[in-house]
N, CA, C and O atoms as CSV, one atom per row, in Angstrom:
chain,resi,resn,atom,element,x,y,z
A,1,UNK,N,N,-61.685,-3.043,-58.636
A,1,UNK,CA,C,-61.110,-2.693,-59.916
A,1,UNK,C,C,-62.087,-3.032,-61.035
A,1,UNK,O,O,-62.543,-4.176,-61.061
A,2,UNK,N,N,-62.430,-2.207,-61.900
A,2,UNK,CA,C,-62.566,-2.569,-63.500
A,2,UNK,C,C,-62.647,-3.703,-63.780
A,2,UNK,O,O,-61.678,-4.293,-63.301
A,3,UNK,N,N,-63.470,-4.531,-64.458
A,3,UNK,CA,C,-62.856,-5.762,-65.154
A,3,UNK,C,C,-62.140,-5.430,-66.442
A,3,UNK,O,O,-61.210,-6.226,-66.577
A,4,UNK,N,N,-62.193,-4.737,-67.249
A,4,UNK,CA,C,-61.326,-4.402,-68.345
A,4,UNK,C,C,-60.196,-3.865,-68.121
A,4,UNK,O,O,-59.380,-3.819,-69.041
A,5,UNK,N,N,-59.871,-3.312,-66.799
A,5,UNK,CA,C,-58.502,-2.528,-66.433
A,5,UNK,C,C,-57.924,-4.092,-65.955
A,5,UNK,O,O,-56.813,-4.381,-66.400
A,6,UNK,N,N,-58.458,-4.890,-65.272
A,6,UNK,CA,C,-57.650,-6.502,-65.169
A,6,UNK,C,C,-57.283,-6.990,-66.626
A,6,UNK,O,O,-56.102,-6.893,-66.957
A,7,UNK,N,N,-57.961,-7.374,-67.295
A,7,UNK,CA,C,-58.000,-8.164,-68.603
A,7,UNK,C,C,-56.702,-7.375,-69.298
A,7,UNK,O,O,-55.640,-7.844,-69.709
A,8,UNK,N,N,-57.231,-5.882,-69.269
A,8,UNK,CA,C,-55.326,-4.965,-70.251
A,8,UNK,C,C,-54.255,-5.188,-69.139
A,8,UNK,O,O,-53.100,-5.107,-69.556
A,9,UNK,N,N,-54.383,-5.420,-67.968
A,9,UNK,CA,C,-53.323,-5.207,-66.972
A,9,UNK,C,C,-52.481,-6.917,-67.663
A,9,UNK,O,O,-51.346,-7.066,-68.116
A,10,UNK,N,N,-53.603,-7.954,-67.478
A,10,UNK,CA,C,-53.435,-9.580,-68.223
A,10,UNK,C,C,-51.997,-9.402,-69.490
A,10,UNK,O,O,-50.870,-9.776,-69.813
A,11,UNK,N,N,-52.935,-8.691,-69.743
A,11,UNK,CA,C,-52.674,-8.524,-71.410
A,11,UNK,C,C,-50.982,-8.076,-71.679
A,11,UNK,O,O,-50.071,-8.709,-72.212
A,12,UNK,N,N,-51.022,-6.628,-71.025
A,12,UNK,CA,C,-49.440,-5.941,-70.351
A,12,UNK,C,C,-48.462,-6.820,-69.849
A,12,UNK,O,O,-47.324,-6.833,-70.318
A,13,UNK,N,N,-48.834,-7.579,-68.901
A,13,UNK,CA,C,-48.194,-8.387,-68.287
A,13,UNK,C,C,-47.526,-9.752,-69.714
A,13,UNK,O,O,-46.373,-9.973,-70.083
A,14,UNK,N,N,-48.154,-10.053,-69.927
A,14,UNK,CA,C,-48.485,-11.163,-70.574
A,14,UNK,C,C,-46.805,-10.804,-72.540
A,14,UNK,O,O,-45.877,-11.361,-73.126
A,15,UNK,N,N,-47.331,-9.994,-72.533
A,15,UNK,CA,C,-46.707,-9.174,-73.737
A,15,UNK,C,C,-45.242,-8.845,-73.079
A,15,UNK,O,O,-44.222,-9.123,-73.710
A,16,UNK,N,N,-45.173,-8.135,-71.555
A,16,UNK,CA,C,-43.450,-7.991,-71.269
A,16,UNK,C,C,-42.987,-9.024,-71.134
A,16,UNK,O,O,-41.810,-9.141,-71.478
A,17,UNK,N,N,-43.735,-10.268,-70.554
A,17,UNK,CA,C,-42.927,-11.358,-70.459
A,17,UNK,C,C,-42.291,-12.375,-72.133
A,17,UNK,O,O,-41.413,-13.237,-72.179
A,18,UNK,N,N,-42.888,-11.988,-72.932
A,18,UNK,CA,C,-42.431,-12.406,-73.863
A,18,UNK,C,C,-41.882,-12.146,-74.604
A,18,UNK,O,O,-41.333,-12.873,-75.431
A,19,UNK,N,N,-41.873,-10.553,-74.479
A,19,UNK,CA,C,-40.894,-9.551,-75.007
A,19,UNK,C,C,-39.534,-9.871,-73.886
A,19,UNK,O,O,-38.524,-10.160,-74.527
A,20,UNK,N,N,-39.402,-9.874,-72.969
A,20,UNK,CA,C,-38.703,-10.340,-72.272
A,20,UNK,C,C,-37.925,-11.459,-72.690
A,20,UNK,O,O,-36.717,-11.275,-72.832
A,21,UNK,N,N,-38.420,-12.620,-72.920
A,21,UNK,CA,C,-38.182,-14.176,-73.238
A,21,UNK,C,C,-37.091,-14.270,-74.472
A,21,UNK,O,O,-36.086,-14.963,-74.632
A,22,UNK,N,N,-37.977,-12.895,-75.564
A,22,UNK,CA,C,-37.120,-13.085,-77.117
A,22,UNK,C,C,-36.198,-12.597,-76.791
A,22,UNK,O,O,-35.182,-12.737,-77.472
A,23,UNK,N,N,-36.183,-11.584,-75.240
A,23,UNK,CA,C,-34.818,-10.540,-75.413
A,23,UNK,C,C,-33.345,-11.932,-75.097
A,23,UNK,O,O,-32.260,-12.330,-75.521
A,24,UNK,N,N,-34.390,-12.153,-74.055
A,24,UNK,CA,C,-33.159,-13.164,-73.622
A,24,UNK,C,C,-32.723,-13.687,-74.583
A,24,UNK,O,O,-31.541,-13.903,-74.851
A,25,UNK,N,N,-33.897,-13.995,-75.335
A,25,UNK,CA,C,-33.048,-15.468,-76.604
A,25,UNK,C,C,-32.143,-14.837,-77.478
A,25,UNK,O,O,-31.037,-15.337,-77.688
A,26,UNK,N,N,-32.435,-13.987,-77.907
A,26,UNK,CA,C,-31.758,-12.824,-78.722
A,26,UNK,C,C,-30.328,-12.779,-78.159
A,26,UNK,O,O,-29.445,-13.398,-78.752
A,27,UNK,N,N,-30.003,-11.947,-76.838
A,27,UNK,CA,C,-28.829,-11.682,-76.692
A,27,UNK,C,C,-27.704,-13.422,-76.273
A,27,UNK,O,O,-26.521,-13.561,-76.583
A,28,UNK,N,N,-28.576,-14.471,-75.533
A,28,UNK,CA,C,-27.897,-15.681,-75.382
A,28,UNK,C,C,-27.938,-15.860,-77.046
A,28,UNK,O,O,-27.399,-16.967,-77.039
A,29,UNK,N,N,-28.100,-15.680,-78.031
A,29,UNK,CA,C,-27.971,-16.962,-79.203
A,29,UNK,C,C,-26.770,-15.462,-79.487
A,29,UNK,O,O,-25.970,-15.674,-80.398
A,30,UNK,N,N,-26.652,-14.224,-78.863
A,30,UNK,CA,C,-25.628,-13.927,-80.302
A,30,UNK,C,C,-24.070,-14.014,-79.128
A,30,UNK,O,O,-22.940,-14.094,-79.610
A,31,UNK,N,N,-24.337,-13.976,-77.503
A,31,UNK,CA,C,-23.164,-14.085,-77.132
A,31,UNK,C,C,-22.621,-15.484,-77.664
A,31,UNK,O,O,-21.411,-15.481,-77.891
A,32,UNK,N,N,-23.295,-16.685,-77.904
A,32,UNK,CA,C,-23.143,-18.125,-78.402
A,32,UNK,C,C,-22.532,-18.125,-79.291
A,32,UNK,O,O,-21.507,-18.806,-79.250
A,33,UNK,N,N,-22.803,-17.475,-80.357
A,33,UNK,CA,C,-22.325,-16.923,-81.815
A,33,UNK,C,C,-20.686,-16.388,-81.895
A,33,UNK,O,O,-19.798,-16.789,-82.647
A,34,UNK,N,N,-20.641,-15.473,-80.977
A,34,UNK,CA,C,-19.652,-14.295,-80.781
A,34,UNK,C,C,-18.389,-15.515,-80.046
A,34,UNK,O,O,-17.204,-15.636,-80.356
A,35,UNK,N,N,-19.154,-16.248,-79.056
A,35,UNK,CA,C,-17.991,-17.243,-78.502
A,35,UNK,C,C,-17.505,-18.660,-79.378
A,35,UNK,O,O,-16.761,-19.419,-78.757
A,36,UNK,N,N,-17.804,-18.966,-80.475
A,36,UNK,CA,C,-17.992,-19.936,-81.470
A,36,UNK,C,C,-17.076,-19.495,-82.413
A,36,UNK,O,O,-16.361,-20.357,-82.923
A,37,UNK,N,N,-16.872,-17.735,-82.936
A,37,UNK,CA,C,-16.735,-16.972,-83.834
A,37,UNK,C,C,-14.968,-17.304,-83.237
A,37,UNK,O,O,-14.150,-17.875,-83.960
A,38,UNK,N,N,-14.693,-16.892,-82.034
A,38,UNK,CA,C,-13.564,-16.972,-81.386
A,38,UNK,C,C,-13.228,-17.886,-81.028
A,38,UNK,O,O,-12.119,-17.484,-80.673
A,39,UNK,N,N,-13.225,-18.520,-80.874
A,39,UNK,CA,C,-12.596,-19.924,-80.633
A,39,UNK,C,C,-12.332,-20.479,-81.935
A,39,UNK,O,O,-11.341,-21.197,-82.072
A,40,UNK,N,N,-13.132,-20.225,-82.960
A,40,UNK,CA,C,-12.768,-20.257,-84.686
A,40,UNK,C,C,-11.419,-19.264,-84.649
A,40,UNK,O,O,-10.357,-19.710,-84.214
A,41,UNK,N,N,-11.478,-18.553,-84.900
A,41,UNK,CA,C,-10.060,-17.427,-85.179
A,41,UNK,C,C,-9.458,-17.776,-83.777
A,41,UNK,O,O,-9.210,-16.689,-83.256
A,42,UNK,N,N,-9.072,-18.888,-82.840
A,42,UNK,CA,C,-8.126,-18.686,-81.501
A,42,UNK,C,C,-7.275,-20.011,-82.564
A,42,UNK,O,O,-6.061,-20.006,-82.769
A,43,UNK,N,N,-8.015,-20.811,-82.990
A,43,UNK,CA,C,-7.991,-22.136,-83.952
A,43,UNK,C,C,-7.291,-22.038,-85.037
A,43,UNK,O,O,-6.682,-23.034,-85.429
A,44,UNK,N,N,-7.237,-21.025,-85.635
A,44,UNK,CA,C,-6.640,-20.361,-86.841
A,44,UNK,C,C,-5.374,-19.468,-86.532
A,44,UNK,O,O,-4.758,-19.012,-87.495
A,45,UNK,N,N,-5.020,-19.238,-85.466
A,45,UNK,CA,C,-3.805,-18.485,-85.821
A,45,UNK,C,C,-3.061,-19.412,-84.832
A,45,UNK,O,O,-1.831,-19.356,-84.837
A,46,UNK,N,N,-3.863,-20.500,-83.741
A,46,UNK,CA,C,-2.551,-21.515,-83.079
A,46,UNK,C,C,-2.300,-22.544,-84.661
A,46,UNK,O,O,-1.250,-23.176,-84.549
A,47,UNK,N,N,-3.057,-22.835,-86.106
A,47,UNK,CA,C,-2.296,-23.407,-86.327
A,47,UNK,C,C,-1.735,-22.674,-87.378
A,47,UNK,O,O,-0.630,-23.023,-87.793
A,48,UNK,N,N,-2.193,-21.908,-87.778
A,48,UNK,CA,C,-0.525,-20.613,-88.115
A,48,UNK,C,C,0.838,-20.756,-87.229
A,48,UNK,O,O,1.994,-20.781,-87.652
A,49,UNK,N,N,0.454,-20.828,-86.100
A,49,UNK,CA,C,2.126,-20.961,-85.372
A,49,UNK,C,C,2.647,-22.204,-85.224
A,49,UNK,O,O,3.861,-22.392,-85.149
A,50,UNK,N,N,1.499,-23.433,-85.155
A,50,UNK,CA,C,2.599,-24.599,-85.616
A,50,UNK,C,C,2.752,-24.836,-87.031
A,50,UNK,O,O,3.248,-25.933,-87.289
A,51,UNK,N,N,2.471,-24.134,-87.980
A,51,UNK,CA,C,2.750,-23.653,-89.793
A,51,UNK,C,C,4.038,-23.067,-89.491
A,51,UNK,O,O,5.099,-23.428,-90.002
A,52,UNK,N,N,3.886,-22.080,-88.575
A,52,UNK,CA,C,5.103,-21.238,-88.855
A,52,UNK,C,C,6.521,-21.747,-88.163
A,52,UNK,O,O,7.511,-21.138,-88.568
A,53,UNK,N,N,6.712,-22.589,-87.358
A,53,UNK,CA,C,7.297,-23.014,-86.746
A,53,UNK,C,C,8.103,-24.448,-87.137
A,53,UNK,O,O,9.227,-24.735,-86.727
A,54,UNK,N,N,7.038,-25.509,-88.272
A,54,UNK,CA,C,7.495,-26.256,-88.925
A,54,UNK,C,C,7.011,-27.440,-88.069
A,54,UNK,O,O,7.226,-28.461,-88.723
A,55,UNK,N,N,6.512,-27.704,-87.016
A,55,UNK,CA,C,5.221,-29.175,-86.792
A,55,UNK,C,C,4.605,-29.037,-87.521
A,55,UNK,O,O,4.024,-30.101,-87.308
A,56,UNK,N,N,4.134,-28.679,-88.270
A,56,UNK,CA,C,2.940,-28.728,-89.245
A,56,UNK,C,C,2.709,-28.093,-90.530
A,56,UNK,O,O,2.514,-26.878,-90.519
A,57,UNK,N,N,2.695,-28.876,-91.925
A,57,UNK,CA,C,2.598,-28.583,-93.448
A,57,UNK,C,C,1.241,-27.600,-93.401
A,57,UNK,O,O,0.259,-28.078,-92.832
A,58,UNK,N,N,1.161,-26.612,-93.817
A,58,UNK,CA,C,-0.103,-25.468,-94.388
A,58,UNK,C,C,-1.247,-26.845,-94.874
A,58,UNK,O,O,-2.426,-26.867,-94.521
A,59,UNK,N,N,-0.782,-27.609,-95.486
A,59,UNK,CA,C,-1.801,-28.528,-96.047
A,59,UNK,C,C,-2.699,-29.304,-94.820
A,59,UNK,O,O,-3.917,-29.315,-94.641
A,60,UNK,N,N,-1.588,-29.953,-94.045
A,60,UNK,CA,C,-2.033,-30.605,-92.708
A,60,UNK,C,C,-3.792,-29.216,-91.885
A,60,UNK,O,O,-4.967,-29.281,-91.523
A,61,UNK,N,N,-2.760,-28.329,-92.045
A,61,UNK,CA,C,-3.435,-27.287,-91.734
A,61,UNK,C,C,-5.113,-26.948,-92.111
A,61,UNK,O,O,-6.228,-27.002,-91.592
A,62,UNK,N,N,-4.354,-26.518,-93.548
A,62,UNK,CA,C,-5.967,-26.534,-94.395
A,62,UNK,C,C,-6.737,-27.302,-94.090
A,62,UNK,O,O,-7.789,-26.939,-93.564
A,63,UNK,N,N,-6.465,-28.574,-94.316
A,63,UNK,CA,C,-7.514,-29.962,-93.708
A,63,UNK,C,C,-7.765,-29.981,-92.843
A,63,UNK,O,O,-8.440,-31.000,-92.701
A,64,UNK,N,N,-7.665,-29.292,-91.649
A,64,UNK,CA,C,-7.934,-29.242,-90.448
A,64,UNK,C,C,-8.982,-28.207,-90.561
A,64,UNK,O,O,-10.153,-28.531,-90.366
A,65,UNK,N,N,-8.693,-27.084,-90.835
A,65,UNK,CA,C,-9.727,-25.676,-90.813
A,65,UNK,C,C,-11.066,-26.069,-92.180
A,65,UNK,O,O,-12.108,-25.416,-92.216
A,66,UNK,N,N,-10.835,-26.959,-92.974
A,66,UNK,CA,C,-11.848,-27.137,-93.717
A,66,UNK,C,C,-12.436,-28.515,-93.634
A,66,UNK,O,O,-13.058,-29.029,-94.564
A,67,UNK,N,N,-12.214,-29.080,-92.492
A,67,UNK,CA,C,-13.096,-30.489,-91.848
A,67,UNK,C,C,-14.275,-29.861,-91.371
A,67,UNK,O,O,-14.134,-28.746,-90.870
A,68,UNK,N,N,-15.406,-30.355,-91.429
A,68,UNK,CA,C,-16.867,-30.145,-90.888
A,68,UNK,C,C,-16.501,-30.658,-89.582
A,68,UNK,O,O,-15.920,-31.687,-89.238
A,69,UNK,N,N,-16.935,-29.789,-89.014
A,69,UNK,CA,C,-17.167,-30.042,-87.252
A,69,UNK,C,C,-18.169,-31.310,-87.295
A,69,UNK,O,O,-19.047,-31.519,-88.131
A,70,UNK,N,N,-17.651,-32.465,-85.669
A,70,UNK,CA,C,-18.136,-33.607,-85.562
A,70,UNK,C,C,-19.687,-32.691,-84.564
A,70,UNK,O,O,-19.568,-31.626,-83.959
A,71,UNK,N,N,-20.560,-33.243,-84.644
A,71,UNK,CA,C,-21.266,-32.770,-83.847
A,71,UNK,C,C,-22.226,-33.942,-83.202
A,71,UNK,O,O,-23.020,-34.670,-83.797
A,72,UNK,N,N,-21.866,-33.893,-81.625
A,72,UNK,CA,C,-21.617,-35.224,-80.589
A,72,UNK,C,C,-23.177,-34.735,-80.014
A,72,UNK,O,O,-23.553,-33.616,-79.663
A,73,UNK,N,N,-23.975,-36.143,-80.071
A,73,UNK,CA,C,-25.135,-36.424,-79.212
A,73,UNK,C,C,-24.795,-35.821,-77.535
A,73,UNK,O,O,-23.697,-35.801,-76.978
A,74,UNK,N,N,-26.263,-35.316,-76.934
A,74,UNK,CA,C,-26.162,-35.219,-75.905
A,74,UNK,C,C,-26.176,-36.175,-75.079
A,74,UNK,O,O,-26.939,-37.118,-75.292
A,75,UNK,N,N,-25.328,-36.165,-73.923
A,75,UNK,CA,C,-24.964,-36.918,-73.067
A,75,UNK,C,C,-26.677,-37.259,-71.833
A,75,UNK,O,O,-27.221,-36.345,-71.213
A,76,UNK,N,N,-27.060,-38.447,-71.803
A,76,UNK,CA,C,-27.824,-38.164,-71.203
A,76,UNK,C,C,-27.678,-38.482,-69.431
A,76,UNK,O,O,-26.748,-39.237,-69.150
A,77,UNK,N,N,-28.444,-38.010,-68.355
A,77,UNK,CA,C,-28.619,-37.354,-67.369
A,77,UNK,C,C,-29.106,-38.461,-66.165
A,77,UNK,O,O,-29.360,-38.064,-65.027
């Protein structure tokens, strides 16, 4: 073979795999997103139904949906 047909073959190779890599990252960070998004709105209408039901004041409520998420160290291994 060529040495320049190796070096672009390098090169080809080299470029799908990283095009590859972003794809992955791309579609894992937006299914992440999309499952975060829902579990937000699954959160919001269970405490609509204990609002609506009377366990729970709209206020109790509010304070709940407008607390900053705790965000917990990883566990280590």
């Amino acid at each position: 073979m060529d040495e320049s047909l190796v070096k672009f073959s390098i090169v080809i190779v080299a470029i799908s795999f990283g095009g590859l890599i972003a794809l992955v990252a791309i579609v894992s960070e937006a299914m992440r997103r999309s499952s975060q998004v829902r579990q937000v709105e699954q959160t919001k209408r269970e405490l609509a139904a204990y609002v609506a039901e009377g366990s729970m004041t709209a206020d109790e409520a509010y304070r709940l949906l407008s607390a900053k998420p705790v965000k917990r160290e990883k566990e280590s291994i």
